[in-house]
Structure formats: structure tokens, C-alpha cells
C-alpha positions as CSV (number, residue, x, y, z in Angstrom):
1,X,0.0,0.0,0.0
2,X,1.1,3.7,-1.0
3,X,0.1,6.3,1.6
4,X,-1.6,8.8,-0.5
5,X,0.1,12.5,-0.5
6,X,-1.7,15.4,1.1
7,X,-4.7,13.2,2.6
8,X,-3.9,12.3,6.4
9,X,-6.4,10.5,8.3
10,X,-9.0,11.1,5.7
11,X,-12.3,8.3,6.0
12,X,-14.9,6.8,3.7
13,X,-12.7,7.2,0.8
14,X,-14.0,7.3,-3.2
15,X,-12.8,6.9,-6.2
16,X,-14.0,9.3,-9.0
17,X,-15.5,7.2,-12.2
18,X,-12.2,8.2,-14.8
19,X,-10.3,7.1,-11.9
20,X,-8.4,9.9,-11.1
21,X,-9.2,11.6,-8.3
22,X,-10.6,10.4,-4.3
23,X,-13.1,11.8,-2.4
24,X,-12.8,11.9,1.5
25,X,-13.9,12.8,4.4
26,X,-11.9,15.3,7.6
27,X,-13.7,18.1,9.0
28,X,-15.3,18.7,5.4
29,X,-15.6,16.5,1.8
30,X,-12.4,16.9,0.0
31,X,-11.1,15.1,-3.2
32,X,-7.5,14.8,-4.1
33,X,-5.9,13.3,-7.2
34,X,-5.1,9.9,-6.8
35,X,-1.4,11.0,-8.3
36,X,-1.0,13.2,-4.7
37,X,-1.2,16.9,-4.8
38,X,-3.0,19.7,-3.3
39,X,-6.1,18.5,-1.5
40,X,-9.3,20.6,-3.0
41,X,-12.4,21.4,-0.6
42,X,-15.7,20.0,-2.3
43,X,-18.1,21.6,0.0
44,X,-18.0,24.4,3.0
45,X,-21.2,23.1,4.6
46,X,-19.7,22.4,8.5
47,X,-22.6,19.9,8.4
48,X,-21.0,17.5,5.9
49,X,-17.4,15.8,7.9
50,X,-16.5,12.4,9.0
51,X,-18.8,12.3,12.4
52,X,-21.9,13.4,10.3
53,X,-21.4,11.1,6.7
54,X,-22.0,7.6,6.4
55,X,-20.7,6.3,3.2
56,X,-20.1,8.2,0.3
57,X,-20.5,7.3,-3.9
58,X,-19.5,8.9,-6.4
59,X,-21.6,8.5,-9.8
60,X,-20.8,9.1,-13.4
61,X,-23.1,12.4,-13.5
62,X,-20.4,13.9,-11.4
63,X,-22.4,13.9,-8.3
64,X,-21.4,12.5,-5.0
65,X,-23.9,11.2,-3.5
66,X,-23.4,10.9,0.7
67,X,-25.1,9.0,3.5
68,X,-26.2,11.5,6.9
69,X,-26.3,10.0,10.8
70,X,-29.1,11.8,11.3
71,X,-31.1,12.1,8.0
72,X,-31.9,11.5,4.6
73,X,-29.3,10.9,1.6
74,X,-27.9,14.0,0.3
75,X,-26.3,15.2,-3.1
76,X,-23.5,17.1,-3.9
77,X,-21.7,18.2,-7.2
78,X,-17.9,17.0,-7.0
79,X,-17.1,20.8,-7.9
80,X,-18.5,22.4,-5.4
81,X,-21.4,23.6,-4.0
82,X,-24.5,23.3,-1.6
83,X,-25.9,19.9,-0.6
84,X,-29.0,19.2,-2.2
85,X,-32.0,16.5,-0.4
86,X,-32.2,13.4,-2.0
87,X,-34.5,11.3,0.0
88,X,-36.5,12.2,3.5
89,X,-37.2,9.9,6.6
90,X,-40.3,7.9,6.2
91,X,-41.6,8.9,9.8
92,X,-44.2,6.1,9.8
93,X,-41.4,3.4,9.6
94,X,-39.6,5.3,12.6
95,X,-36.4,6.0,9.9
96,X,-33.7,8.1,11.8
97,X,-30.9,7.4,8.9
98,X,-30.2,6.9,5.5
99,X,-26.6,5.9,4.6
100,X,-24.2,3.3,3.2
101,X,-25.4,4.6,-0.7
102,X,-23.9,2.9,-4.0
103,X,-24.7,3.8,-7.7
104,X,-25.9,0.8,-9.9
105,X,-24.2,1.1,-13.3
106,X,-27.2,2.7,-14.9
107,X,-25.8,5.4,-12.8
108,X,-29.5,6.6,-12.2
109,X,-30.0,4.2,-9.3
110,X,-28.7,4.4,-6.0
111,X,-28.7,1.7,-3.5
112,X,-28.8,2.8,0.6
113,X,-29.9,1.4,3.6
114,X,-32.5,2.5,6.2
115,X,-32.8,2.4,10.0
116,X,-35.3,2.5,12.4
117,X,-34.8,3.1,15.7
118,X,-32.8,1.8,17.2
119,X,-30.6,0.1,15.3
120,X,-29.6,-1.9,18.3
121,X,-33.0,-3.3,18.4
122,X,-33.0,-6.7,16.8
123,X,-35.9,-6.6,15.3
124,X,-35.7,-8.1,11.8
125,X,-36.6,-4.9,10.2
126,X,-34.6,-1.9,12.2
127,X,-32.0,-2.1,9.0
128,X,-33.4,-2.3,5.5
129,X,-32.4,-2.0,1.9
130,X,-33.8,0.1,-0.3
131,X,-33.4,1.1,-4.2
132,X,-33.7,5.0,-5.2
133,X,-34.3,6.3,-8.8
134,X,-32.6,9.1,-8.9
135,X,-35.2,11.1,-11.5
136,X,-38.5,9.6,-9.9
137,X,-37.4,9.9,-6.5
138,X,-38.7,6.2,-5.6
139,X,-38.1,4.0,-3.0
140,X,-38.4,0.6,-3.9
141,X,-37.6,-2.0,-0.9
142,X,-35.4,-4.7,-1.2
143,X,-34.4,-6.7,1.6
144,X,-34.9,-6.9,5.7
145,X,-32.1,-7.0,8.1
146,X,-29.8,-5.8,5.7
147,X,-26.8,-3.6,5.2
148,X,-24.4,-1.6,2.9
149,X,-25.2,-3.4,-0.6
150,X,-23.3,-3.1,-3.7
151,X,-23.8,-5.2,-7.0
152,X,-21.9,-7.1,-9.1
153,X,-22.2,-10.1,-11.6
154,X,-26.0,-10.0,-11.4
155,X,-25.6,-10.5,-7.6
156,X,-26.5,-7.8,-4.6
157,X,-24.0,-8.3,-1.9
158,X,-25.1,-6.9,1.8
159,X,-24.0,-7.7,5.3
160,X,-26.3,-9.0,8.0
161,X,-25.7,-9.6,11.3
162,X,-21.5,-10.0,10.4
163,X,-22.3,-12.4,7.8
164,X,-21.8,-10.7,4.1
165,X,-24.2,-12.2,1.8
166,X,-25.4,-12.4,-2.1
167,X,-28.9,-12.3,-3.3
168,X,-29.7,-12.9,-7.3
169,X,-31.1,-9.6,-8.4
170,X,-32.7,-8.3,-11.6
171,X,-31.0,-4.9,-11.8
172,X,-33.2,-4.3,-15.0
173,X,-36.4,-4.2,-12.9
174,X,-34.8,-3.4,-9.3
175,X,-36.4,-7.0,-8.2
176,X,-34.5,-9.8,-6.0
177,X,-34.5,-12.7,-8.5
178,X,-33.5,-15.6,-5.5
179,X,-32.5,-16.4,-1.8
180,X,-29.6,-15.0,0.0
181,X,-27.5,-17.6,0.6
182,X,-24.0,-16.9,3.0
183,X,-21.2,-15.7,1.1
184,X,-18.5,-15.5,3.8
185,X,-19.0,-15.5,7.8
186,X,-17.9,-13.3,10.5
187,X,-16.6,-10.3,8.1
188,X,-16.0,-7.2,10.4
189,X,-19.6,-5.1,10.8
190,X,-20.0,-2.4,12.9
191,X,-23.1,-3.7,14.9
192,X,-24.2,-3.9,18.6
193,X,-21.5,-1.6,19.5
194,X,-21.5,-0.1,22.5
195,X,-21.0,3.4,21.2
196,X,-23.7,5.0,19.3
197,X,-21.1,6.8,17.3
198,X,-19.7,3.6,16.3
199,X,-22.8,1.8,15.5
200,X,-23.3,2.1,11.6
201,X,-23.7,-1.2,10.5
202,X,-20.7,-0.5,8.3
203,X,-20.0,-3.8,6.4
204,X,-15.7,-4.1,6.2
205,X,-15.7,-5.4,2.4
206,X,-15.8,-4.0,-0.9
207,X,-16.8,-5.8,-4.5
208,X,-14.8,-5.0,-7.9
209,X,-17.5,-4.7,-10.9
210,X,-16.1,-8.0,-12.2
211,X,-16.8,-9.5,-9.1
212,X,-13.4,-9.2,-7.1
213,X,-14.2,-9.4,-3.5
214,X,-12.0,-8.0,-0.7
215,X,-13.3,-8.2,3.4
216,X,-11.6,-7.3,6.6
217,X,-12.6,-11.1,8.7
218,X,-13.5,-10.5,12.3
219,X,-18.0,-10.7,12.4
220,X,-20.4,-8.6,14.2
221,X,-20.3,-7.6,18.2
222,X,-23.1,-10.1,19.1
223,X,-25.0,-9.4,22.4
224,X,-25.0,-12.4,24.3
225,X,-26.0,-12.4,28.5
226,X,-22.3,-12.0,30.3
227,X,-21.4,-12.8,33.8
228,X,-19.0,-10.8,36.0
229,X,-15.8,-11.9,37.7
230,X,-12.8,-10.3,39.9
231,X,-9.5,-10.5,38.1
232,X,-6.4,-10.0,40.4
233,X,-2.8,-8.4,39.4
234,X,-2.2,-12.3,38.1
235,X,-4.8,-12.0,35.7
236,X,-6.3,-15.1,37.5
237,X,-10.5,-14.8,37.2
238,X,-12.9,-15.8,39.8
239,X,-16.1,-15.7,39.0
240,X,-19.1,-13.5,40.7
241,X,-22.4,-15.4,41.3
242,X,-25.0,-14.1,39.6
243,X,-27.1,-14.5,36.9
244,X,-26.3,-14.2,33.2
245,X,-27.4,-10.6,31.6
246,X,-26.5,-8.0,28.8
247,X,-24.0,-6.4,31.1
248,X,-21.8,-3.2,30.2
249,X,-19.8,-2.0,32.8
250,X,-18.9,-3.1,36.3
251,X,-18.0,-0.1,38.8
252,X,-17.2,-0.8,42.7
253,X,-18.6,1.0,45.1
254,X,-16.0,3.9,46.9
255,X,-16.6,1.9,50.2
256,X,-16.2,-1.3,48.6
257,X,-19.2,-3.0,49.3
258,X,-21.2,-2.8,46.4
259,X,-21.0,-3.4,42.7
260,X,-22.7,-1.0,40.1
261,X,-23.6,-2.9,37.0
262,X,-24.6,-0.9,33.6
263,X,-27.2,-3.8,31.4
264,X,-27.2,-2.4,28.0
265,X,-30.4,-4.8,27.0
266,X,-31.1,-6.8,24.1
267,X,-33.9,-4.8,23.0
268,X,-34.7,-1.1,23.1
269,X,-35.6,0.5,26.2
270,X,-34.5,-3.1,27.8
271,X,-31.9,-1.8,29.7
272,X,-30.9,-1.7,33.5
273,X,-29.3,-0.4,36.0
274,X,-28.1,-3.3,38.8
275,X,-26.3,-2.9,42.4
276,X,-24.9,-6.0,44.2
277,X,-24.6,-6.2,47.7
278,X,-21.2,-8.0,47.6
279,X,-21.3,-9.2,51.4
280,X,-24.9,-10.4,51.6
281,X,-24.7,-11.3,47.8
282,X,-28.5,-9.9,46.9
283,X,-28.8,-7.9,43.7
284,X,-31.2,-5.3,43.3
285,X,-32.9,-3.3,40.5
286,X,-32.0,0.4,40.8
287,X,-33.9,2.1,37.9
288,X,-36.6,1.1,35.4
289,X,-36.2,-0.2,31.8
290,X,-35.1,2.5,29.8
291,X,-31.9,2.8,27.3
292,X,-29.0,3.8,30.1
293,X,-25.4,4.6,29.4
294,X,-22.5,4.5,31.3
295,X,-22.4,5.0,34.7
296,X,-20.9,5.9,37.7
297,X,-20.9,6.4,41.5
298,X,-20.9,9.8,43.0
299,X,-21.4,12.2,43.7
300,X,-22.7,11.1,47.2
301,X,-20.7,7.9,48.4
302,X,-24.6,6.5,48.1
303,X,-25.8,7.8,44.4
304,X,-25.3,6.9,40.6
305,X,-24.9,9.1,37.5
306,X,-25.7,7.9,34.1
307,X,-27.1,8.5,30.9
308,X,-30.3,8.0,29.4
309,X,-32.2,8.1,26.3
310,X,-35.3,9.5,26.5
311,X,-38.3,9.8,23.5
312,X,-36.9,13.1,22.9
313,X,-33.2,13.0,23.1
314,X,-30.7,12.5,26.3
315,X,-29.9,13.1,29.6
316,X,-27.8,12.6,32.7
317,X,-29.8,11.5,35.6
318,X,-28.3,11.1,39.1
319,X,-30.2,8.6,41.7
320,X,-29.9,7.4,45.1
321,X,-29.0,4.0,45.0
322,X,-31.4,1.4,47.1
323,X,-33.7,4.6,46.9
324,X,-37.4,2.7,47.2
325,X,-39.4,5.5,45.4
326,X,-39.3,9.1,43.6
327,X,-37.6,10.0,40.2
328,X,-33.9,10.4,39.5
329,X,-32.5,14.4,39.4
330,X,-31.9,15.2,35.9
331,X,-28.8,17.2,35.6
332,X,-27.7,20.1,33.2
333,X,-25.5,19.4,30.6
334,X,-24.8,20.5,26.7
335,X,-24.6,19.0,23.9
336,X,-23.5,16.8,22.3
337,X,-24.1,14.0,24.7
338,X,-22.0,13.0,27.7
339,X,-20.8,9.5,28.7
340,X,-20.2,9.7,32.1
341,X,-16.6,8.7,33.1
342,X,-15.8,9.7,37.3
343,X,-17.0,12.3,39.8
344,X,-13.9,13.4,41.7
345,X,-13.6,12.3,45.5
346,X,-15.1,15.8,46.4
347,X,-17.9,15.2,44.3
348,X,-17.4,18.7,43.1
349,X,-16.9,17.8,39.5
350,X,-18.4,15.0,36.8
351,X,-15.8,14.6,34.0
352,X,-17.3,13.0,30.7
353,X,-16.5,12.2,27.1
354,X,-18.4,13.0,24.2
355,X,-18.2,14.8,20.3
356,X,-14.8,13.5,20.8
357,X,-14.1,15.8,23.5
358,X,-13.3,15.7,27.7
359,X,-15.9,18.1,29.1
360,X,-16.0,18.8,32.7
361,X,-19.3,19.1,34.6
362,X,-19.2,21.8,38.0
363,X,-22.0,20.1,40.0
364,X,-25.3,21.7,39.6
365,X,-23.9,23.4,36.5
366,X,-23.5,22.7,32.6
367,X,-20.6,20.9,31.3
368,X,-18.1,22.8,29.9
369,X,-15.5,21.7,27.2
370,X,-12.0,21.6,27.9
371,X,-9.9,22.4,25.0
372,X,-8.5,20.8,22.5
373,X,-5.2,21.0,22.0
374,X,-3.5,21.2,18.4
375,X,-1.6,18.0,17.7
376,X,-4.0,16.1,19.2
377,X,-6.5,14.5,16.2
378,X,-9.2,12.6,18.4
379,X,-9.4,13.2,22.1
380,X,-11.2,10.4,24.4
């Protein structure tokens, strides 16, 4: 492999249809000839970077065609210029995001895939695969728990569940002509992550148009119940007693008599928040279902700060652990969204990571950032 001059740590690269030039993604879309030279800014829009795209393609119109986080498919011209829409969220089918696109070779016809929420959920249809003519506007659907197609030899290829797969399809009339049948297992897929910013269902593999397949081996993150253990300086494990769940996170108590257990959940809004009383060995249920997120003890030797999803966004909620009734505070905090790291032993101040960024959170006061500094690319 040649590093490619003037790029850096550029993602979701592209090549251009003559071949010539890559398109990329930093703090903005860029292209840069595949010969090295000067870079060349595509688009200004702050809204179009690395943390925001999923998946770019690049069609023979000239158009680049990207994938949105949060949002529909949108178009821009590779010489510059404003983003137009492409396709909106079908509210009905509780779409959040539309990413992952790829141009058939009519080069009128974009393949991308659709989630509901939450794409954690394992319901069969949370990721989909859809078809979009690009002069009708159409949707046509294609396939359930899918991912991140691309076609070749008269074949759709998509991931599902870290499994890549191929399905006969009639590109003519946009129709699956067969049954998917298992191409090659446990190919790397960015699935039932932990971190919502890494969950994209990104499939690790790419297809040549005559049919040369290269993957990156290594499967899905599949969410199976966990136990918990103690693991001294030996790296010798002894196992805790308790029963099997979807466990996260295992934080001990500043007294040392308790166990704080984050349950991520199998299904949405199936998560929990667990303390275990580790001398009389009882486990109790310290919040209701709800989608939680890291968490921590403090800022009282007795409570718990975490996240939580709510139907409307986020928030971080501190509780009274063993508490037998009343609602968890709801703290102030900016966005983006915080995951909870440590309170300090005052309990004075929460420090956090999010928007890759440390932010520091004065109790009883909103987060602030702390800066960046310069060399420094990504900071966790």
C-alpha cells in the first residue's frame, strides 16, 4: 500500500468514475488526485465531515452522492457547492438514517440502507435495503435486516448480522431474482457496538465490478448475557455469582461494598441499572427499563450518575442507590451528549467524554469543554 500525499487520516474514501481523483472525508468533503497533490475542498457546509457522513458514492453524472447520521441521503456536485436533499425519513417506519449509498451502473439508481430506531433493536426490520431512482425519487424496498449493498455479476451483496451475503437480483427491474445464501462469515460489521457513534452497520468489504471481493474477517459484536468476575494483578479470574445478563460495565462502590452494573439490553428500552450487595450477595434493580449509558458512582458515596435516552433526546440523571421511590434528578448538561466517566472524590466535578471531547461538569452546573489541543487528532 502507497500512503496517499496530502490526505492524512481522511475516512470513507471514493474513487471518481475516470479514476483519477478520491473523495474523503476530515472536518469537510475533500477530493485529491489519486497522483498526490494539493487537496481541493468540495463543499464548506460544516454539516458535511467524517462524524456526520456515512458512506459516500460517487456517480458518473459527477455527483457524490453521501449517507447522513441523522437524516436523509444527500447530493452534492464534486465541484463544489450546496448539498441538495435526495431522499426524507419515512416517519411512519420510525427511519432516523439513510446511509451506506452505491450507484448501480445505470448510474440513475442508488442503493442505501435505512434504519429505524434503534438500530440496536434486533428486530428483523430496524436495517433495511432500499433502491432510489434518482429522477422519480422512488423508494423501492429490497431486503430486511440488511446492510451496505453493492452489486456485481447480477448478484446484490449486503452484510447481515457479520455475515456478508449475495442475493440474485434483476437490476433491470430493481427486483431480487433468488434467496440469500451466506457468502462468507464473520466479516467485520459495525453492529451492537457499544458506542452509538460507532454503531453504523458499516460492512468491512468491498466488490470490484467483475466480481473481485475483498473483506476485513472478524464478524459482528453479538450481544450475548455475560457474567462478572474479579480479576487480580495475576490476571487469575474468579467468577461472581449471579445471573447471566447483557452487562456493560462493572464499577465498585468507593466503600467497597457494592457493585454498580450498567445492562445495555437486548432490545430497546430493555436496559438496566443493577447494584450487588457484595457481602450479603443480593442484587437489586435500581432504575426502570429505559436505554441507560455508562455509569458511575458519585457524587454522594450512596448515588449513581448515568445516561439516558429519552423519547426526545438524552440526559444525565443522578439517583440514590437502594432509593425505594421518587424520580432520578436530571442534571444540566450541553450538547453533544455525555458519557459519564468519574466524579472526583469531592464530588465537586463530573468529568465526561463526548463529540470527541473531555468536558468537565461543576455540580449543579453545565458541562463545559476543555480544550482541544492542536496536535491532538481525536481526544477520548
Amino acid at each position: 500500500a502507497v500512503p496517499v500525499a496530502g490526505v492524512g487520516s481522511g475516512t470513507s474514501p471514493v474513487f471518481s468514475p475516470d479514476g483519477q481523483w478520491i473523495a474523503y472525508l476530515q472536518d469537510a468533503l475533500y477530493k485529491v488526485p489519486v497522483s498526490g497533490g494539493q487537496r481541493v475542498k468540495i463543499n464548506t457546509d460544516g454539516n458535511l465531515n467524517r462524524n456526520t457522513v456515512i458512506g459516500l458514492s460517487w456517480g458518473g453524472s459527477g455527483d457524490l452522492v453521501l449517507g447522513m447520521r441523522n437524516g436523509g441521503l444527500q447530493r452534492v456536485s464534486a465541484q463544489g457547492g450546496p448539498p441538495t436533499a435526495l431522499t426524507e425519513l419515512d416517519d411512519e417506519l420510525g427511519e432516523f438514517r439513510h446511509c451506506l449509498p452505491a450507484h448501480l451502473p445505470d448510474g440513475r439508481t442508488i442503493l442505501f440502507s435505512a434504519f429505524r430506531r434503534h438500530v440496536h433493536n434486533p428486530n428483523p426490520s430496524a436495517q433495511s435495503i432500499w433502491a432510489l431512482r434518482l429522477g422519480s425519487g422512488e423508494r423501492i424496498w429490497l431486503l430486511d435486516n440488511a446492510s451496505q449493498a453493492r452489486y456485481a455479476n447480477e448478484h446484490l451483496l449486503f452484510m447481515r448480522e457479520g455475515d456478508l451475503m449475495a442475493v440474485p437480483f434483476d437490476v433491470s427491474k430493481l427486483e431480487i431474482a433468488g434467496s440469500p445464501r451466506e457468502l462468507k462469515s464473520n466479516v467485520l460489521h459495525a453492529l451492537n457496538t457499544e458506542n452509538d457513534s460507532w454503531e453504523t452497520a458499516v460492512g468491512h468489504y468491498d466488490v470490484a465490478p467483475n466480481g473481485t471481493l475483498i473483506y476485513a474477517a472478524a464478524g459482528s459484536n453479538k450481544q450475548l448475557p455475560r457474567t462478572v468476575a474479579w480479576v487480580d494483578r495475576s490476571g487469575v479470574s474468579t467468577p461472581i455469582e449471579i445471573d447471566p445478563r447483557y452487562y456493560n460495565s462493572a464499577r465498585v462502590s468507593p466503600d467497597g461494598s457494592s457493585l454498580l452494573l450498567w445492562e445495555w439490553g437486548k432490545y430497546k428500552d430493555d436496559g438496566a441499572i443493577w447494584t450487588l450487595d457484595l457481602k450479603r450477595g443480593g442484587i437489586r434493580r435500581e432504575l426502570g427499563k429505559a436505554r441507560y449509558l455508562w455509569f458511575a458512582w458519585g457524587p454522594e458515596s450512596n448515588q449513581i450518575t448515568g445516561g439516558r435516552y429519552t423519547e426526545t433526546g438524552s440526559e444525565l440523571i443522578a439517583a440514590r442507590a437502594g432509593a425505594d421511590s421518587g424520580q432520578p434528578t436530571v442534571l444540566p448538561f450541553s450538547r453533544p451528549f455525555h458519557y459519564v466517566s468519574e466524579w472526583s472524590r469531592d464530588g465537586q466535578l463530573l468529568v465526561c467524554v463526548g463529540g470527541n471531547a473531555i468536558w468537565l461538569c461543576p455540580r449543579g452546573k453545565v458541562c463545559q469543554q476543555i480544550p482541544k489541543r492542536e496536535d491532538v487528532v481525536e481526544q477520548y
